[in-house]
C-alpha positions, 0 to 999 in steps of 0.5 A, a space after each residue: 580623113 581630113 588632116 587639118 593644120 593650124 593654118 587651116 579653118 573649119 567653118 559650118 554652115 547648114 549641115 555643110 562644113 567647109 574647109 579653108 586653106 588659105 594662102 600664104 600672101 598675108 594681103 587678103 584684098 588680093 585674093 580669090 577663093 576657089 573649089 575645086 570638084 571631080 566632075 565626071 573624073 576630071 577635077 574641075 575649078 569652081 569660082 566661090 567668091 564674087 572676085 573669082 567669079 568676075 574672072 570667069 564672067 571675064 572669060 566667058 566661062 563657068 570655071 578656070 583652067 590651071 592655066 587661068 590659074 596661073 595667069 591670075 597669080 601672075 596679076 598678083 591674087 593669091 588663090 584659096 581653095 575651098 572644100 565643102 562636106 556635107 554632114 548629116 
């Protein structure tokens, strides 16, 4: 079960709902949306927006690393995780 709050947003798009929990810096121009998924039991950040994505294509990698992470809020983004369920 999913506990959303007001902050938070549902959004569906072909059988696929997604929810957003977004950031607290009220600036959304610098910002970046990430997923995060299990792969292989280690929990793994995605890229979702072109943004984030630059910063992988920067690092020469198909995800970010806590440490990317924390490096690109020092830069001054805000990060958004994205979560994907898939319906029926």
């Amino acid at each position: 079960m999913i506990n959303i709050t007001n902050k938070e947003e549902i959004v569906m798009n072909n059988n696929i709902l997604t929810l957003v929990t977004p950031s607290s810096s009220e600036n959304k121009s610098m910002h970046i949306e990430v997923t995060i998924k299990n792969v292989y039991g280690q929990e793994t950040i995605y890229p979702v927006c072109d943004i984030a994505k630059k910063f992988v294509d920067l690092l020469q990698r198909k995800t970010l690393t806590l440490r990317d992470i924390k490096h690109i809020k020092g830069l001054g983004y805000a990060v958004d995780v994205v979560y994907s369920i898939t319906t029926m």
